[in-house]
N, C-alpha and C positions, 0 to 999 in steps of 0.2 A: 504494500500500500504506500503508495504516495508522502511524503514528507509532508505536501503543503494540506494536507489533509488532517493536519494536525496543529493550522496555524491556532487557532484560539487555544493551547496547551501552550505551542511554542510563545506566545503572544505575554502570558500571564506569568510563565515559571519557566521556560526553556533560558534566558538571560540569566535570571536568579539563579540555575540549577548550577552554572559554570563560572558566576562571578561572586563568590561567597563573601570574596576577599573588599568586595569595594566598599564599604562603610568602611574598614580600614586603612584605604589606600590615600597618600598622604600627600600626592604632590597631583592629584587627575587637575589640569586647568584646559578649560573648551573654549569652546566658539560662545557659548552663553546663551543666553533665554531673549530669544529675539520677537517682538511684537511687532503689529499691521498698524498703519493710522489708517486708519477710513473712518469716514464720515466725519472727523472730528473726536472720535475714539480710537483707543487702543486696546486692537486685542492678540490672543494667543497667535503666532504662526504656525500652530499647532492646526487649530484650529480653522483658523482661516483655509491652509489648504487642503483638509478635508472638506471643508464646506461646515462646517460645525460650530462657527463663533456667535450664530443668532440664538437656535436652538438645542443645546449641548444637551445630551443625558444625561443628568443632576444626581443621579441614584436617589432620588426620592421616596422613592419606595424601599428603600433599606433604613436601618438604622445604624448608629455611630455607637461602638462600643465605647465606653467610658474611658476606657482605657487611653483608648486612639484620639478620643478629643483632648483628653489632658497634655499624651504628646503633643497634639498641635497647638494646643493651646500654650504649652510653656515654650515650643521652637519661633514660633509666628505670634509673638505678643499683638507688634502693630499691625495684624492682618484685621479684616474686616472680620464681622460676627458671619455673616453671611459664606465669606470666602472661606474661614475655618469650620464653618457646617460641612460645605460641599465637602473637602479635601478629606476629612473627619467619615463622612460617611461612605467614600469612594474606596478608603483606605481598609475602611470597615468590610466593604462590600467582598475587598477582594479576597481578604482573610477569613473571611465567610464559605466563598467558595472552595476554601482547604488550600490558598497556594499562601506561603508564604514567605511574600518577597520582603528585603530588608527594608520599606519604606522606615516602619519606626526605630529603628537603629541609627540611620542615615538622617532622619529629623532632628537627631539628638548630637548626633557627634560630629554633623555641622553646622557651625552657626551662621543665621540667616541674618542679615544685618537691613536694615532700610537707611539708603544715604539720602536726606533732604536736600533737594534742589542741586545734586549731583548729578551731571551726567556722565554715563560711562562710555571707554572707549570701543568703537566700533570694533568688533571680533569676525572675521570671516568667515561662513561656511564655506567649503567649498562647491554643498550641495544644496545653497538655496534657493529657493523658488523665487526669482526677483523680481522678475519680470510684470512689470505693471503693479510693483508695491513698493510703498513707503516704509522700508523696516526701520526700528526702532528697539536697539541696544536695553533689556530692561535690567537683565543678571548678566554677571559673570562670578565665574565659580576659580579661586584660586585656594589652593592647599586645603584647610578647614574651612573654608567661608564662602560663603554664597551674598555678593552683595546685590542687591536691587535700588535700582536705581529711583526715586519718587515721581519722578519728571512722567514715567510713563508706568508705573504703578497705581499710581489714582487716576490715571484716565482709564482703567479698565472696569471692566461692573466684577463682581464677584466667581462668575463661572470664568472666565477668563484668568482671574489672579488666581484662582486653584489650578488650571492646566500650567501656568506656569511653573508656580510648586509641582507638580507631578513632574512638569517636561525635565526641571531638574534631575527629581530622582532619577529618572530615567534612564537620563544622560549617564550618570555615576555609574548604573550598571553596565549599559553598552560600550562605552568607552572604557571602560578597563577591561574590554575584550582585547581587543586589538588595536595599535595604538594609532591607524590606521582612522578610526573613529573619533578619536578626538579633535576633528575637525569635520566629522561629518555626523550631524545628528538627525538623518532621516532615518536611524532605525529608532531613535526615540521619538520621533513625532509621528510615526504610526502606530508605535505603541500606545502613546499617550492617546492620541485621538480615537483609537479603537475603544478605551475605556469612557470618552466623551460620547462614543458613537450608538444608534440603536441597537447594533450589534450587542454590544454588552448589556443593555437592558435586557435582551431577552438571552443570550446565551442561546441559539438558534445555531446551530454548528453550518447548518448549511450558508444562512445566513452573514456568518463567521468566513466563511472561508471565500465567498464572493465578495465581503467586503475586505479583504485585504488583497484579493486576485487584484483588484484595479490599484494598489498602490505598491511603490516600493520598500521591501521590509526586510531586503539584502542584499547583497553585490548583485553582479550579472552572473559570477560563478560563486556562488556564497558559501565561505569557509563552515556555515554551518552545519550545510548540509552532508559535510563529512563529522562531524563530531559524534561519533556511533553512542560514547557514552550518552549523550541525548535522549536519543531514540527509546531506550530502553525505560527509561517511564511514559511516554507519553500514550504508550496503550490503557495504561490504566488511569492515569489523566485526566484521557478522556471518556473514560467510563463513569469515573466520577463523575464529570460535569453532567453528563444524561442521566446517572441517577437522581445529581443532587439539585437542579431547579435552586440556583444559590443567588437569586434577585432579591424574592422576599424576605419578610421576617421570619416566615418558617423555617422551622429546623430541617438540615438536610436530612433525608432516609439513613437508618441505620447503618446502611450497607455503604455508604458513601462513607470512604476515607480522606484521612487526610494526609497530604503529601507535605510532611518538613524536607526545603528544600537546602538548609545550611544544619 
């Protein structure tokens, strides 16, 4: 069977399963968390280039474990009440459905600073989508710290300043794959935008796998798809996911396990 038949596994824990190391890693510095001006706002590039910065998928229909808000709530003081719901409850959502990726380890052991009427220096991807957009520099991520810039932090609404925090983590993990990545984070902006997307609302595997068919979410010849140690959970993975309906507040089915992936 097919690898990409497997993207919603690879999507949520296949990064996680081979970068344990990155909440520890001491010197990862990127290209940064890059926002759109339109209309007079600033939103995710995340977002923007899935088509996802109107109507994002909130996880609303989940709930925030206590736990996860407190991390966000002590990493992200000057975040909005709103922006710390979302992040809070996405974070919730994921660990829900059994994968666990290092997000709250990485909330804690880097600190997230907000610089007032600082702006930051332009970071290049060398893989972004420019073309007929105004990007705007909002994070850059050096050694422990993740500074955000305020100049285009408050022009964003709420679902917006969560996919940034996410596009971060993200980043941490993909990029200390290969260092090849650290200038290219279109494998974290479909990751990211996949958990903004309806895809993740409904965890629909078919669903899943047509929406990541139409983006890029690995080289042309993608080292991943040799990494054999991979493969070898994502059978049960994704049995999990079809047993466990892990949207709701419902508890998964008995028989749905959970996969620690560090």
């Amino acid at each position: 069977m097919k690898l990409r038949n497997y993207r919603v596994a690879l999507a949520l824990c296949g990064v996680s399963m081979l970068v344990g190391f990155a909440a520890e890693a001491q010197s990862i510095v990127g290209n940064g968390g890059d926002g759109v001006e339109l209309e007079g706002k600033v939103y995710s590039l995340d977002l923007v280039e899935f088509g996802l910065q109107h109507h994002p998928y909130l996880s609303e229909d989940s709930s925030a474990d206590p736990a996860v808000q407190m991390a966000v709530e002590a990493a992200l003081p000057f975040a909005r009440f709103g922006t710390k719901a979302i992040l809070a409850r996405k974070i919730s959502q994921l660990l829900g459905c059994g994968f666990y990726v290092r997000f709250l380890p990485m909330l804690t052991a880097w600190q997230w600073i907000l610089l007032e009427g600082v702006p930051l220096v332009d970071i290049k991807d060398e893989y972004s989508p420019v073309a007929a957009m105004h990007l705007v520099q909002i994070a850059v991520r050096d050694e422990r710290f993740v500074r955000i810039s305020s100049l285009g932090w408050e022009r964003m609404d709420d679902a917006n300043q969560a996919a940034l925090v996410l596009h971060e983590l993200y980043y941490i993990l993909t990029a200390s794959m290969y260092p090849e990545w650290a200038t290219d984070s279109r494998n974290a902006r479909a990751l990211n935008a996949f958990v903004f997307s309806p895809a993740m609302a409904t965890l629909n595997l078919a669903a899943v796998d047509e929406y990541f068919a139409r983006f890029w979410i690995g080289h042309e010849q993608p080292e991943i798809e040799d990494m054999i140690p991979l493969r070898a959970g994502l059978k049960k993975t994704r049995a999990s996911i079809e047993q466990g309906g892990c949207v709701s507040d419902a508890p998964p089915p008995k028989k749905a396990k959970r996969f620690w992936l560090f």
